[in-house]
N, C-alpha and C positions, 0 to 999 in steps of 0.2 A: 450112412450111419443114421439110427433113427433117432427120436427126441429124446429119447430114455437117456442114450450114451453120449450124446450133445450135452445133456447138460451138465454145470460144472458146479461147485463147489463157489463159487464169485457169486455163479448165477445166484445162489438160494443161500447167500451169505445171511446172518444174523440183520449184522449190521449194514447192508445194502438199502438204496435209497430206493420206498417204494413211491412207483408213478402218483399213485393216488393222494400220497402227502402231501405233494406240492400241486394240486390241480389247480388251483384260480393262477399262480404264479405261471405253470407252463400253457394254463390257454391264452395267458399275456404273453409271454414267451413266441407261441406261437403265431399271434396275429404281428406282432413285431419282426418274429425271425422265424419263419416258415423252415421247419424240420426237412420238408423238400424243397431244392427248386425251383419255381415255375415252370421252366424251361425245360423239366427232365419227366415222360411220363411214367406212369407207375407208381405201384405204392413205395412209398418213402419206405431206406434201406432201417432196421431196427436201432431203435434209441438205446446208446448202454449207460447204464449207472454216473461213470463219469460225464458223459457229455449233460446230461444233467444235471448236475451237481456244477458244472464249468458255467452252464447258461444262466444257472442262478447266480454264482456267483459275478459275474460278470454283470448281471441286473444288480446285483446289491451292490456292487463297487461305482455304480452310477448312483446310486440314491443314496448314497453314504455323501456326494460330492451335494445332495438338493440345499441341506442348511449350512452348508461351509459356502456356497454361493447368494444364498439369502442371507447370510450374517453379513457378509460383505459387503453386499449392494447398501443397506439397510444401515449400517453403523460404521461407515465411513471404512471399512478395510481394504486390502490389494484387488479392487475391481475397475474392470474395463466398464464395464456393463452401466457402473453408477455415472461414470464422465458420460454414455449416450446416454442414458435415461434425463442425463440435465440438460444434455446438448439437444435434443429431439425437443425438451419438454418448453425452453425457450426459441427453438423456431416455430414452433404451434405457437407460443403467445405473440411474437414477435415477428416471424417472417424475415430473421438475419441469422446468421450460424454463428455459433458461439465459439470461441478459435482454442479456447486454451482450456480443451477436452483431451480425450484421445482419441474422439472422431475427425479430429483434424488432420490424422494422419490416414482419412478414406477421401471418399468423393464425395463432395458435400451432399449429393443426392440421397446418401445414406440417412441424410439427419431428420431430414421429409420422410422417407419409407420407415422408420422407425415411428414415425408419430402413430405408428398402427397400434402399440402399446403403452406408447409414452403418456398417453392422458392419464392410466391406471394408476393407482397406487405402488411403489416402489417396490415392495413386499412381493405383488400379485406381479407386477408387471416380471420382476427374477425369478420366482417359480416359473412363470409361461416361457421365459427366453431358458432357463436349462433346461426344460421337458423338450421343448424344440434344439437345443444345443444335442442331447442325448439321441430323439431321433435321427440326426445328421448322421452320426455316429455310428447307427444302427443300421438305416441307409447303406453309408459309404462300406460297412463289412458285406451289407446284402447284393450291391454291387460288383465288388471284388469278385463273390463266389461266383456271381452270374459270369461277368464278363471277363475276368483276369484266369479262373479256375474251369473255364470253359471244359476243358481237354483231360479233364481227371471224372475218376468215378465218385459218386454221390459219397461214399462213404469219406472219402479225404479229401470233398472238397467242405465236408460238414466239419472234420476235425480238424483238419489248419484252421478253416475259418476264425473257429472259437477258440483255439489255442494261440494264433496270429492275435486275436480281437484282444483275449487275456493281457498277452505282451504289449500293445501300445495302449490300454484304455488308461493305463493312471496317466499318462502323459494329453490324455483325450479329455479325462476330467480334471487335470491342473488347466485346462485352457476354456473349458465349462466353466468350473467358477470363476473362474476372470471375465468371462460372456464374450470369450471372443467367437472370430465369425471362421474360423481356420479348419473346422472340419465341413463345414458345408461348401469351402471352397473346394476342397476337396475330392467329397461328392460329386461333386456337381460334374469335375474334371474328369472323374472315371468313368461314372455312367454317362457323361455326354460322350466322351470317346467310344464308347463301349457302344451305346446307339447306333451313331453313327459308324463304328465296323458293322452294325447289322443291319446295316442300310432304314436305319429308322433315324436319316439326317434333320428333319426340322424338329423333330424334340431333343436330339441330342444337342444342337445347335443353341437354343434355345437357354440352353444346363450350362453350357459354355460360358454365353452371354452374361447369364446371373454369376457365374465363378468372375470373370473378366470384370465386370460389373464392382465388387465387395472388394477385389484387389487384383494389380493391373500384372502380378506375375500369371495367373494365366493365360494369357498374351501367348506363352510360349507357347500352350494348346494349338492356338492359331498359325504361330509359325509351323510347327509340327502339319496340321492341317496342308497349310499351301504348298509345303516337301515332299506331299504323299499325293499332290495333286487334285485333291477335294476343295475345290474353287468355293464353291454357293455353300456347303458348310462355313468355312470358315468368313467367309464374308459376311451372311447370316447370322451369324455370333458376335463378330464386331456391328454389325447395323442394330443387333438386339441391346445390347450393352448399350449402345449409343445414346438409340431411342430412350431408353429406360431411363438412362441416366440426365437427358435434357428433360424429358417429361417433367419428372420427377422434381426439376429443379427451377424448370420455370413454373410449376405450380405451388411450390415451398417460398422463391426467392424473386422470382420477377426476373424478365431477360438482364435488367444490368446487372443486378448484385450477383444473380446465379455466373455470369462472365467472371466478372472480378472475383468473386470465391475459389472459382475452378484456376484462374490465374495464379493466386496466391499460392493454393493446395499445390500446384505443381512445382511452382518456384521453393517454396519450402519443406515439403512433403518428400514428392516423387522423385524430385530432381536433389535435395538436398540431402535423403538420407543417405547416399553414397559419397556426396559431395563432402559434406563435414567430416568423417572418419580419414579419408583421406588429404585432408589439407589444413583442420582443424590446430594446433599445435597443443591449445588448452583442452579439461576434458567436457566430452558433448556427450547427451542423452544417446547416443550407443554404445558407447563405453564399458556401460553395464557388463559386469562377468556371465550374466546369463546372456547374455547374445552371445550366439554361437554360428555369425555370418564368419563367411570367408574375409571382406572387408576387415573386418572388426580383429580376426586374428592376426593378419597378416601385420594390421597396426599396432596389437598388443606387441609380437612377437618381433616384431623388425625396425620399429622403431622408440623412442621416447613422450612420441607425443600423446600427452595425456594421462602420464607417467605419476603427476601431482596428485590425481585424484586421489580425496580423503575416503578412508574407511575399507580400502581395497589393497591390502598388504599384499595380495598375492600376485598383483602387477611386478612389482619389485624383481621379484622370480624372472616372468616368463621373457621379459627382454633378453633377446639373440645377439640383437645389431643394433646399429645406429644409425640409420636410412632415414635421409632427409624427406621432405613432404612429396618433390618429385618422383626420386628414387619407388619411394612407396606406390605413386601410381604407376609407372612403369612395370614393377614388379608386379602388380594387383593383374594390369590388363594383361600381361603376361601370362598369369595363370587361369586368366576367366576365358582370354583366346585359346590357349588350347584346350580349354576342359568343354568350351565350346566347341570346338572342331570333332571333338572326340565324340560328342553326345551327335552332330550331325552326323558323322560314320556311321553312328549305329544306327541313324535313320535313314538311311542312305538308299534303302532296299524299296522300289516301286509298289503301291497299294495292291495292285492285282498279283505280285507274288510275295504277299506274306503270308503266310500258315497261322494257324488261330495259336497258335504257342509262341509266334512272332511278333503278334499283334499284339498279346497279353505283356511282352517283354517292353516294347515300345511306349504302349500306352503307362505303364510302371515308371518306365524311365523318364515320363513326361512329370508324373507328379514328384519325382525326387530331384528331377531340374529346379523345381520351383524350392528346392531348399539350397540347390549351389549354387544359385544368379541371384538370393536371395541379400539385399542387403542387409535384414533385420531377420535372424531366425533365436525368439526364446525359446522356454524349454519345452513349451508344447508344439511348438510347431512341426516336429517332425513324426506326427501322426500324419504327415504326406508322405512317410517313406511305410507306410501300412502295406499300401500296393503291393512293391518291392516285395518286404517280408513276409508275406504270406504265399507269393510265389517261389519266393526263393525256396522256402519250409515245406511247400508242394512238392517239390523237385528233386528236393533233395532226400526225401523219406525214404527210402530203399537204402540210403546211409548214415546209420545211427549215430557213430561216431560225429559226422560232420553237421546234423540235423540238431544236435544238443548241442553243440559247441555254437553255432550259432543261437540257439535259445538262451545259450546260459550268458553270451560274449554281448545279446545286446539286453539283457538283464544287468550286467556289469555297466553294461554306457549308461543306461536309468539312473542308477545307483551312484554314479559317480558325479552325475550331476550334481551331486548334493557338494560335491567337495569344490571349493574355492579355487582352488590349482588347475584343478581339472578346466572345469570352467575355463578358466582364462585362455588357456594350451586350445581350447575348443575341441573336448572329445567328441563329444554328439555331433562336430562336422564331418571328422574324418571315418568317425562309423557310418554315419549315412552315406558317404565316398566310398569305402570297401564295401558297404552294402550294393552301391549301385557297382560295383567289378564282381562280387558275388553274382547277381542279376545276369550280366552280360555272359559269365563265365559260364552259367547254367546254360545258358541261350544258345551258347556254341559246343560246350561239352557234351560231343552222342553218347559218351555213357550215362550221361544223366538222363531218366526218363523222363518224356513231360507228358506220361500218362500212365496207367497202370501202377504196378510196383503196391509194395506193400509198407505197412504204415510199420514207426518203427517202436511204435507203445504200446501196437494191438496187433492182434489177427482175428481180422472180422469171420465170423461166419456164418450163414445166412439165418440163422436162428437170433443173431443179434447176439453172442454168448463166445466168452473164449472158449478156445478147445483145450480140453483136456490137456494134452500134449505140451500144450504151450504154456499152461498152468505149471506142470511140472518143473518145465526148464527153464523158467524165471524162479524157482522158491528157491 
């Protein structure tokens, strides 16, 4: 067909968005988010109307979050970011960590490597931490396409990407303006993994280290590692983490206080956020309806304790049973052993025979562990099942029916978060649960392609342009 009969009616719309109107936007665009890539040569497959219009809007939905994250730091509102700006700000003056933050609940090494901004002005210092919160973000989707969408053609691994990225970013900037650290852990988990499948082990290693490093559920990374028999990887990542984290602490706090801090941190931190939900009877700081851990429900729903808490009517509801404090751990380890057993099955399979559609499956399923082992998951946190969902959405394109049914089903879990019930019952856990049997389901399903096939919103053609054809039988 020559260009004449290629072209359509979309193409040369009125109202079609031309390249040229948005030029300084997509040559930000593209130095952030490369239209090919790296990895793929040739010229980049043609850009349509929508995917532009999707990139921008995806940019504006992050800069929409820049002053609702500065108003916050700045005038006392819901921020993470202001408790380390004060916690960093008085171990630079001081040389002791300030306990009653919410850096209390990292490694105190954290409060030293923060002094990187903490001298600034509050203001200055919140813009720099969400332009960097935003690149994490932008990273962790450039990631995914490289190393999870391996095995698809350039044109769907550019459209989930951005339609994947669409569906978790309000969940990506509700944890932006809070300044948390949850999508560079992220990152860090995918592209180290990702690395190190391509035999580029000491900088994946490295990526590890810093995720393990900000919070200690990447650990599982490591486990995963030593199952697949990648020794010096994974050992590598725990010695970086190490390193990093003594460095950092004996030059903030001095060999003793740095001891005693890391002692503390553990005993009430790492050790205690599981520990209080389960044997607490009063209520305690996970309580909160937005925590959407496994712990936390299994407490709401199975027993009474904590049942007093003022201002949260909708506990009242979700009580099942009445399972004393034991009871409840029983039941807890109960369900974290098999969900663990389950998750080693799937990694069951030796590094020398996985398939790069295997690999993408595993490594997915590593960052959605870190939402089920999770003791504390709010409501950003599960921008770690991003992985997941955009391979799932790969996969599944050749099935329209089943491809919007999941766009639209975890559109509804977003949505419901807002609701108090909901919340409490913990939707957003048991969506990122059927998410990850989604994942697995794909992984073993041979009618699901995990390459080719056609997308289920377009039909690309090589002029970048629907075909006629297909114009018709959508009007």
């Amino acid at each position: 067909m020559n260009q004449a009969t290629a072209t359509t009616p979309l193409a040369h719309a009125p109202n079609s968005v031309s390249p040229a109107r948005f030029a300084n936007a997509e040559r930000c665009l593209e130095w952030l988010w490369p239209l090919q890539s790296s990895d793929r040569p040739g010229p980049p497959a043609a850009i349509l109307p929508w995917e532009r219009l999707g990139r921008l809007l995806l940019l504006a939905i992050l800069l929409v979050g820049l002053p609702i994250a500065v108003n916050r730091a700045v005038n006392h509102g819901v921020s993470d970011f202001r408790g380390f700006h004060q916690a960093s700000q008085f171990t630079l003056a001081h040389g002791l960590r300030l306990s009653d933050t919410t850096f209390a609940f990292y490694l105190p090494s954290l409060d030293v490597a923060f002094e990187a901004i903490a001298w600034m002005p509050m203001s200055i210092a919140a813009v720099i931490w969400y332009l960097l919160g935003c690149w994490s973000w932008i990273a962790l989707l450039r990631s995914v396409n490289r190393y999870l969408l391996e095995g698809f053609d350039e044109p769907r691994r550019r459209a989930i990407t951005l339609i994947g990225g669409l569906l978790v970013t309000p969940l990506a900037v509700d944890g932006l303006c809070l300044g948390s650290f949850q999508t560079f852990m992220v990152w860090w988990i995918v592209a180290g993994l990702g690395r190190i499948r391509c035999g580029r082990a000491r900088s994946g290693s490295v990526l590890l280290g810093l995720a393990i490093w900000i919070k200690l559920l990447p650990l599982l990374a490591v486990a995963y590692l030593v199952l697949k028999r990648k020794w010096k990887p994974a050992a590598l990542a725990v010695i970086c983490a190490v390193v990093l984290d003594v460095t950092l602490s004996f030059v903030g706090y001095g060999p003793k206080v740095a001891w005693a801090e890391h002692v503390r941190w553990w005993k009430e931190q790492a050790q205690g956020t599981t520990e209080r939900p389960l044997t607490n009877p009063i209520p305690v700081q996970e309580d909160r309806d937005t925590n959407q851990s496994l712990v936390v429900i299994l407490r709401r729903t199975l027993t009474t304790m904590g049942i007093n808490q003022a201002g949260v009517p909708a506990r009242h509801y979700t009580t099942l049973l009445h399972l004393t404090s034991r009871q409840l751990q029983a039941v807890y380890l109960t369900v974290v052993g098999l969900l663990g057993l389950a998750v080693l099955a799937a990694w069951r399979r030796p590094a020398e025979q996985l398939s790069i559609s295997q690999w993408s499956t595993e490594i997915a399923l590593v960052s959605l562990a870190t939402l089920w082992f999770s003791p504390v998951i709010w409501g950003y946190h599960p921008t770690a099942a991003a992985p997941a969902l955009l391979l799932v959405l790969a996969r599944v394109c050749d099935r329209p029916k089943l491809f919007w049914t999941i766009n639209l089903g975890w559109i509804a879990a977003v949505c419901l978060l807002g609701i108090p019930l909901a919340r409490e019952f913990g939707e957003m856990y048991w969506t990122v649960l059927l998410l990850g049997g989604l994942l697995l389901w794909t992984s073993w399903d041979r009618r699901v392609p995990h390459d080719g096939g056609k997308l289920p919103f377009t039909k690309l053609r090589e002029s970048g342009t629907l075909s006629a054809d297909y114009c018709r039988s959508i009007r």
